[in-house]
C-alpha positions as CSV (number, residue, x, y, z in Angstrom):
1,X,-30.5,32.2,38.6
2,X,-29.7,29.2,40.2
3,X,-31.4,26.9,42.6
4,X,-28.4,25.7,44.3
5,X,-25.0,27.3,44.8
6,X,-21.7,26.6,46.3
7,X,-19.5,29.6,48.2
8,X,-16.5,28.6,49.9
9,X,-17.6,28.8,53.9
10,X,-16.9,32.0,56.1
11,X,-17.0,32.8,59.6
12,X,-20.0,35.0,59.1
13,X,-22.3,31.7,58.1
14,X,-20.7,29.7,61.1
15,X,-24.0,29.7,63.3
16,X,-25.8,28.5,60.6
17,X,-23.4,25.8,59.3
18,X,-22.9,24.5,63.1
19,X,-27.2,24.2,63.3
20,X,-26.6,22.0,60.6
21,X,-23.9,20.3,62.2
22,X,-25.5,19.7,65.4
23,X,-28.3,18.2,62.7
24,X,-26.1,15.7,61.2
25,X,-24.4,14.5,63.8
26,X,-27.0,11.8,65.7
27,X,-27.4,10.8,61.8
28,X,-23.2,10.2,61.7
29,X,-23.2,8.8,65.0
30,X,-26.2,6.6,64.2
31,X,-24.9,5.2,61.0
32,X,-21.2,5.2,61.2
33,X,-20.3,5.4,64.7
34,X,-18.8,8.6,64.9
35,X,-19.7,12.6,64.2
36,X,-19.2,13.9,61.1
37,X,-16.5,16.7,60.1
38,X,-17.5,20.0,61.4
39,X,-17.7,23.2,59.0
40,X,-14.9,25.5,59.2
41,X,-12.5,23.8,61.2
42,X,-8.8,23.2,60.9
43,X,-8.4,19.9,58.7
44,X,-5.6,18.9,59.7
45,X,-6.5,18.4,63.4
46,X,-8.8,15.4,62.4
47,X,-7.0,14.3,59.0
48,X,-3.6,15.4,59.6
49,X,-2.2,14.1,55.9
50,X,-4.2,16.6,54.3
51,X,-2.8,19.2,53.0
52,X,-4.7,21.7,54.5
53,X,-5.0,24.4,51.5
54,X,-6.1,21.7,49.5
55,X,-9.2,20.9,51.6
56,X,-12.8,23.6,51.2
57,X,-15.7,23.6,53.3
58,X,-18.7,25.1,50.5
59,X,-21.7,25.7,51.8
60,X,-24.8,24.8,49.6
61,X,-27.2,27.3,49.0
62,X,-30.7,27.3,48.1
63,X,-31.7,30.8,46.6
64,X,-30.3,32.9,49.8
65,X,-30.3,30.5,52.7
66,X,-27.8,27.9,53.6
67,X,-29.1,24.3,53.6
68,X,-26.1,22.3,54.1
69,X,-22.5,22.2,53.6
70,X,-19.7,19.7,52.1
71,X,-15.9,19.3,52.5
72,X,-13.8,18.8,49.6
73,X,-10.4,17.9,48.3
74,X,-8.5,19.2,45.6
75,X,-6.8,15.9,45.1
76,X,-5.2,17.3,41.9
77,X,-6.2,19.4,39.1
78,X,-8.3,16.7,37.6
79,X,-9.7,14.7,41.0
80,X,-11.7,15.6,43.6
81,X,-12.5,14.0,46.9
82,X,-15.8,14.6,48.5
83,X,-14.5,14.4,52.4
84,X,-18.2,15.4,53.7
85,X,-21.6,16.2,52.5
86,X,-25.3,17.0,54.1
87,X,-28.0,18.8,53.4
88,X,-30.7,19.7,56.4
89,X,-33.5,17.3,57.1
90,X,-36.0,20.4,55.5
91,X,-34.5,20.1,52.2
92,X,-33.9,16.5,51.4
93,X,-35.5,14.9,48.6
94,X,-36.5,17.5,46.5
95,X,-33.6,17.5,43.9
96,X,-30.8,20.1,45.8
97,X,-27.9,17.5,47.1
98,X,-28.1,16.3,43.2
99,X,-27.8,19.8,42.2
100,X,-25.2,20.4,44.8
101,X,-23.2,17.5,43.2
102,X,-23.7,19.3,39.3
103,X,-22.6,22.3,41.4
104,X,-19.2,20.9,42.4
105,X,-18.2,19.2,39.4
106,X,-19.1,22.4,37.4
107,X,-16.7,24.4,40.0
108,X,-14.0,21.8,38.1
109,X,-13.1,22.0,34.4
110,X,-14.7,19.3,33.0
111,X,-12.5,18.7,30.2
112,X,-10.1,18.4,32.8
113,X,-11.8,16.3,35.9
114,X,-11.0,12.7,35.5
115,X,-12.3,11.2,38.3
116,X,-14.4,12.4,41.6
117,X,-14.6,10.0,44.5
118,X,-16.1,10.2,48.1
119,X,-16.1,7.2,51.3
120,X,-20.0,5.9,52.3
121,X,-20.3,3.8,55.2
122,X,-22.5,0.8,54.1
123,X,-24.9,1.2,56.8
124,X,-25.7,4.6,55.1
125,X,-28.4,3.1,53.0
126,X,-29.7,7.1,52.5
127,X,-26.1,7.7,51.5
128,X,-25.3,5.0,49.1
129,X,-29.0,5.7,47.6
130,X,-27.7,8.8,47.0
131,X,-24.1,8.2,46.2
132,X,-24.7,5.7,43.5
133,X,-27.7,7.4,41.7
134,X,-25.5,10.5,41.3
135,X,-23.0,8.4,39.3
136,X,-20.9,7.0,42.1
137,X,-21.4,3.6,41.4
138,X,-17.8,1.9,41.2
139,X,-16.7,0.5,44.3
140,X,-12.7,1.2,44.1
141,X,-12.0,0.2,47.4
142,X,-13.7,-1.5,50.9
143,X,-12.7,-0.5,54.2
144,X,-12.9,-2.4,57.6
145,X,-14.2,-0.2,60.3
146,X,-11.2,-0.6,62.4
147,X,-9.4,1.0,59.4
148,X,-11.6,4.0,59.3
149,X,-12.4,4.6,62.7
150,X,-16.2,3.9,61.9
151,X,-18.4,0.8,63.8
152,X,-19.2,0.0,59.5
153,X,-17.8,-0.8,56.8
154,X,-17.1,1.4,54.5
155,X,-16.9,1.6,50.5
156,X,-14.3,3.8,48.4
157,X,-16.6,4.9,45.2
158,X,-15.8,6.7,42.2
């Protein structure tokens, strides 16, 4: 069995997902200057060039009980985009948002996946810690806050 899963997000874990939420929001607001994407929302209402059955919220699992949850992009058959990812205060730094992250690319074919990428603002130290010891260590693009809507900068990494 595994320590960590991923399930694609339903209405029935929507209490729990928004506790976490409501968790990781003064961090957003705190580091980039705005709240982060809610779980099981309509996409398109905050990034409207997404196409909308393209974009997953999974929640992350450890054993039975959700610890956090992450929003992805099918970018194409062989790229993802990481639009969102926390895991709860309670269960940081213990080894599950690394197994989260094996969790995801496994749910891609590997042969397949050519490149994963993700946007960390660089005031996120806890983020880009994170980020770039996971593999995500080539900066592809930098962003100016007022392009992002965020009071950092932020860095494209794959």
């Amino acid at each position: 069995m595994n320590l960590i899963t991923l399930k694609k997000s339903i209405e029935s874990e929507k209490i729990f997902l928004n506790k976490i939420f409501d968790e990781a929001k003064s961090y957003f607001n705190q580091v980039e200057g705005r709240e982060p994407l809610p779980p099981l929302i309509n996409i398109n209402g905050v990034i409207p060039d997404l196409p909308q059955e393209a974009c997953h919220c999974l929640s992350v699992y450890y054993l039975t009980k959700i610890i956090g949850y992450l929003w992805v992009f099918d970018d194409s058959p062989s790229s993802f985009y990481v639009l969102h990812f926390y895991i709860s205060e309670g269960y940081r730094n213990l080894g599950f948002a690394s197994l989260a992250v094996d969790e995801l690319e496994k749910s891609y074919d590997i042969c397949q996946l050519k490149t994963a990428e993700l946007v960390v603002s660089a005031s996120n130290y806890l983020g880009m810690r994170f980020w770039t010891s996971n593999g995500f260590n080539k900066i592809l693009y930098v962003y100016e806050p007022s392009q992002i809507g965020s009071s950092s900068i932020e860095l494209e990494l794959s």
